[in-house]
N, C-alpha and C positions, 0 to 999 in steps of 0.2 A: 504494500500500500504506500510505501513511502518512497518509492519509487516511482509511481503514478502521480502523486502528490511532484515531487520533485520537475519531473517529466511536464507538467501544467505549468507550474510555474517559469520553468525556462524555456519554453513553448506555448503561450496561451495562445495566438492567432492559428498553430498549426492545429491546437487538440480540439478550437470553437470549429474549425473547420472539418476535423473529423465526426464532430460530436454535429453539426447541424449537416452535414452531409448523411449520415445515417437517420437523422430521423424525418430530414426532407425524402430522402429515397426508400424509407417505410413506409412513408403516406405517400408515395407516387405510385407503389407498389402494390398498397390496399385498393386504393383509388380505381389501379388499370385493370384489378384481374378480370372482371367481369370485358373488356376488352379485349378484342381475338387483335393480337399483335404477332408478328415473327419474331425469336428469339432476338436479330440484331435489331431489329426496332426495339425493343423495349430496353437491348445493351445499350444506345444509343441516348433513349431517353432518361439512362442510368445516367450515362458519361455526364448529358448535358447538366443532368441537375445536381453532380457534383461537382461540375467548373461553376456553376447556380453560386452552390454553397459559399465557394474560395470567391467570387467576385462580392455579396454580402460581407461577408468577412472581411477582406483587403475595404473595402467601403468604408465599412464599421470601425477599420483600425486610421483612418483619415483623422478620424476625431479625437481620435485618442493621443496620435502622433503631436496633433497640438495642446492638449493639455498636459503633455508630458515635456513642451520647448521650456526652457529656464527661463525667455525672455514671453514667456505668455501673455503677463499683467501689463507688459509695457506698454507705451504706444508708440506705432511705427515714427520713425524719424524723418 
């Protein structure tokens, strides 16, 4: 456990990206089965909604990149 603990914390953008990759591609997955797909379409609609997950993510860490600058509070010069 303190390994996984350890693993998040020197990695949080890659494990928010595993961890909403898996649960966006659970609910695409309950969502389609009732739809007749071919095996590479639905890999397909796997793939896409995992680069999905990584572009949220890389988005989400936009915001963060700026309240983590030292010169935050300032105002520009």
């Amino acid at each position: 456990m303190d390994r996984f603990v350890e693993l998040v914390k020197r990695h949080p953008m890659l494990t928010a990206w595993v961890a909403l990759s898996i649960g966006m591609v659970a609910i695409l997955l309950y969502t389609a089965k009732d739809v007749e797909l071919l095996p590479t379409q639905r890999l397909a609609l796997v793939l896409a909604t995992i680069g999905l997950a990584g572009a949220c993510v890389w988005i989400l860490s936009w915001d963060s990149d700026e309240d983590a600058s030292p010169d935050a509070g300032e105002p520009p010069k």
